[in-house]
N, C-alpha and C positions, 0 to 999 in steps of 0.2 A: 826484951819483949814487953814487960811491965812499963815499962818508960813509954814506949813507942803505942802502947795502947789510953796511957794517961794522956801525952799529948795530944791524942787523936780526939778524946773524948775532951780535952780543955778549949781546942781547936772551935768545934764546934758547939759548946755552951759558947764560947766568946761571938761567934758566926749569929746568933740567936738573941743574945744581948742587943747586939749591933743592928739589928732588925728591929728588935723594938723599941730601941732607941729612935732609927730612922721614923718609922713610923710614927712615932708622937711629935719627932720636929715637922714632917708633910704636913701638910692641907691634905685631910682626908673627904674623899665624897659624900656626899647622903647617902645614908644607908635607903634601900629600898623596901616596900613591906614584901614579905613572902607569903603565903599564902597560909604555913601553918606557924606562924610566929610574928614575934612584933619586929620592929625595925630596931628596936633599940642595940647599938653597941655593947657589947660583954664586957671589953674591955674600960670604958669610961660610962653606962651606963645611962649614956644617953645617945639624942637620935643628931643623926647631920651635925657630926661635932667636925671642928677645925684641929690643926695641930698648931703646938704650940708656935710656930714660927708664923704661923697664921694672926695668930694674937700678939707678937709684937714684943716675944721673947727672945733675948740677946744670946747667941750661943759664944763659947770660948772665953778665951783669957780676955781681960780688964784691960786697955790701953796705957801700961806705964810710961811714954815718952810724951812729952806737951807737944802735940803736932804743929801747934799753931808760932811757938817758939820758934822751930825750926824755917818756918816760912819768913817768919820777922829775922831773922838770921840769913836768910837767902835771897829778902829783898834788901838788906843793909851792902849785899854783896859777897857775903862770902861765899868761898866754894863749901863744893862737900865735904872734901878733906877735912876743912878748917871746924864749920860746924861737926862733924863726928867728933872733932878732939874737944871742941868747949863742951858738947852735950854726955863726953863718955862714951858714947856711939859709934856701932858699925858703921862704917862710909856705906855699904850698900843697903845700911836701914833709913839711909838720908835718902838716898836715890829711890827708893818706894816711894818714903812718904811723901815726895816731891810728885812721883809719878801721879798717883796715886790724887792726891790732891791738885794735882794739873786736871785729871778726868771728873773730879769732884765739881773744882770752880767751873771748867766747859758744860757739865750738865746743869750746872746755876743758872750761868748765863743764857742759853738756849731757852731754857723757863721761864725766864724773867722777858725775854725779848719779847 
């Protein structure tokens, strides 16, 4: 019964974290004036702030594989097999990056046209 009361209470601190986590990576709105207080945010203590995803903060893991390798590898010709075994690599992290980087260069191109 102790166990099933701890997780329940660990459940929801982590539920609560997770919210204020989200909420600093949003774009948050202007706060508006009320009428018996100021606008300013409690939380960051200012008014009409942004989140940080707003400002051009990177979330997650660091990208350890050279994407770009992989592409000079797939235009030399080889398959994915082939580069997953030079690179050490998943064959399906070949086929992302490839995906991936197919929708990258298409929205290049479209821009530049």
């Amino acid at each position: 019964m102790v166990v099933t009361i701890l997780s329940a209470v660990a459940q929801a601190e982590r539920q609560r974290i997770l919210e204020r986590t989200n909420e600093g990576r949003l774009e948050r709105k202007p706060m508006e004036f009320s009428p018996g207080g100021t606008a300013a945010d409690p939380r960051t203590n200012q008014r009409g702030t942004t989140g940080a995803k707003a400002n051009g903060v990177q979330f997650g893991r660091k990208r350890s594989i050279d994407r770009n390798k992989v592409f000079a590898l797939r235009e030399k010709g080889l398959g994915a097999t082939d580069i997953a075994r030079q690179m050490k690599i998943g064959r399906s992290t070949v086929y992302v990056i490839l995906q991936k980087g197919k929708h990258d260069r298409a929205g290049k191109e479209e821009s530049d046209g």
